[in-house]
N, C-alpha and C positions, 0 to 999 in steps of 0.2 A: 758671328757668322757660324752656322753649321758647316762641317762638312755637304752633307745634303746642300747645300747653299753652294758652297764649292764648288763643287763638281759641276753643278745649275750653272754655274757662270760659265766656269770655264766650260764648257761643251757649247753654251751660243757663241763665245769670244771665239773657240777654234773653227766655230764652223765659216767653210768659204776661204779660209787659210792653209794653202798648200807649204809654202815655204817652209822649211823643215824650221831657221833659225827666227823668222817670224814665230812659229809655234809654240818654240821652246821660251822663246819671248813672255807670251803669255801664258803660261805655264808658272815661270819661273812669278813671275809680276802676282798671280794669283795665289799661290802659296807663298809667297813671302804677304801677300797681306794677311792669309789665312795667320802668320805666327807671328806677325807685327814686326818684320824686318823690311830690308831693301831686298832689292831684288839681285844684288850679286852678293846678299849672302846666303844664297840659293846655290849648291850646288848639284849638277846634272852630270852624271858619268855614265861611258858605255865600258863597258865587259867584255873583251873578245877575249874566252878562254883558252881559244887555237894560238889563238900570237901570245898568251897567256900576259895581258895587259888590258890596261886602263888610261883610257881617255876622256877627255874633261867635253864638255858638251853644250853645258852652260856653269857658266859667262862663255858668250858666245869667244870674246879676248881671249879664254883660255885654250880653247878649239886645237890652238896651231903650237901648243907650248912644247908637246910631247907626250909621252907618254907614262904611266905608273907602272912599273911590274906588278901582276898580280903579287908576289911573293916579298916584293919591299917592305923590308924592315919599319917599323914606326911609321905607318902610311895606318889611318885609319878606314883612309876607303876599300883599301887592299882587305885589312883583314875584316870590313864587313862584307865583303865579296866573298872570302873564306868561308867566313864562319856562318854567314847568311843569317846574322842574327843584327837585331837592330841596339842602338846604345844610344846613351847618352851621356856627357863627358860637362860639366859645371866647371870645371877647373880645366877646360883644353890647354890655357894659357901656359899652366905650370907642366902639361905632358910630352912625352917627348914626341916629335911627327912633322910630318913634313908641310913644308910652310910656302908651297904653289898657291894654296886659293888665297892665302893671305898679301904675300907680295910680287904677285907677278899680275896683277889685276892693272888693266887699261889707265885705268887712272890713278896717277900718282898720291890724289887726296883720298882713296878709298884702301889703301894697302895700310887696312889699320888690324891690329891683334886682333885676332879670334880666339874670344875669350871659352865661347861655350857653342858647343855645335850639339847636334842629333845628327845620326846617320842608322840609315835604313837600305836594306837590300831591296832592288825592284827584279822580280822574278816572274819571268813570263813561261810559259809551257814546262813548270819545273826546272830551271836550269836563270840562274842569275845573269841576268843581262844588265846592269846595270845600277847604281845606289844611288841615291838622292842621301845630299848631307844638308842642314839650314846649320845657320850659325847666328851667333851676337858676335858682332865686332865691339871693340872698345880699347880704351886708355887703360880701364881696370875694370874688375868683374862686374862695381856696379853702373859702370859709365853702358856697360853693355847693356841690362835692362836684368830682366826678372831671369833667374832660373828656368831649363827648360823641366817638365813634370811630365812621370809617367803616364798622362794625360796628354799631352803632346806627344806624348813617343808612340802611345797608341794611334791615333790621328794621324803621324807621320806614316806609320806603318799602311795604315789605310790607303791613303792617297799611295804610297808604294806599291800596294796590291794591283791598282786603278791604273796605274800607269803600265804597271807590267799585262795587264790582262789588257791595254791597249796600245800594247807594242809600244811605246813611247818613248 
C-alpha cells in the first residue's frame, strides 16, 4: 500500500463519521495496517502546551489514565513534543521510559513489551499539537517483527504532517 492509498482510504472510511473516538478508530486501524501492526500499537496524543501536558487519545482505554508532563523525564512522547523531531528506537525494550502504553492497555492479553516504536510530532499551524508513536510489541525483539527503517520514519512523518494540517 502507498501512502497515496492511505490517505484514499482513510478519507472515504472518515467520511459521514462525526464521533471524535469512532475517527480516531479508523485512523488508528488504518495506519497500523499501513506498518503491519494492531491497532493499539498505535499511539495518538494531544499536546496542551498551556497546562504544559500530554494526553493519550488513542487507545481510546487510555483516554481517562491521565496525563504526561510535557517535561517528564524518560517519557519519549514528551521529548518528541520537545524536540519536534521524529525517531526511531529498535531496541525501546532495553531504554529507559515510561511503560503507560505498554501496561495500562484495556486488555490484560495485549500489555505485552514494546519492543520497538517510531514516534513522530503532529504539528498543525506551527506549534505541535500532538505526536503519533507506532510500536511492535513482543516477548523479544524478533517476536516483534522487522525493524522499523528510515523509510517508515519518513512515511510516519508524513502521515504526521496530514494529521496536523487536518487538525486531527
Amino acid at each position: 500500500m502507498t501512502l497515496d492509498t492511505l490517505f484514499a482510504t482513510m478519507k472515504g472510511r472518515l467520511a459521514g463519521i462525526s464521533a471524535p473516538s469512532d475517527r480516531l478508530a479508523v485512523i488508528a486501524e488504518e495506519i497500523a495496517a499501513y506498518f503491519a501492526v494492531r491497532s493499539h500499537e498505535i499511539g495518538l496524543f494531544s499536546v496542551d502546551a498551556k497546562k504544559h501536558e500530554i494526553t493519550f487519545r488513542w487507545p481510546v482505554s487510555m483516554a481517562t489514565v491521565g496525563h504526561i508532563p510535557l517535561n517528564a523525564v524518560n517519557s519519549l512522547v514528551a521529548k518528541t513534543a520537545n524536540e519536534r523531531i521524529a525517531t526511531i528506537d529498535n531496541a525501546f525494550a532495553r531504554t529507559r521510559h515510561l511503560f503507560m502504553f505498554e501496561h495500562m492497555l484495556a486488555d490484560k492479553a495485549e500489555r505485552i513489551t514494546a519492543q520497538k516504536v517510531m514516534s513522530a510530532p503532529i504539528v498543525g499551524d506551527g506549534v505541535v499539537t500532538g505526536v503519533i508513536q507506532v510500536v511492535r510489541k513482543g516477548g523479544s525483539p524478533v517476536e516483534a517483527g522487522d525493524d522499523f527503517t528510515p523509510q517508515n520514519l519518513a512515511d510516519l512523518e508524513r502521515i504526521a504532517a496530514v494529521l496536523g494540517h487536518n487538525r486531527i
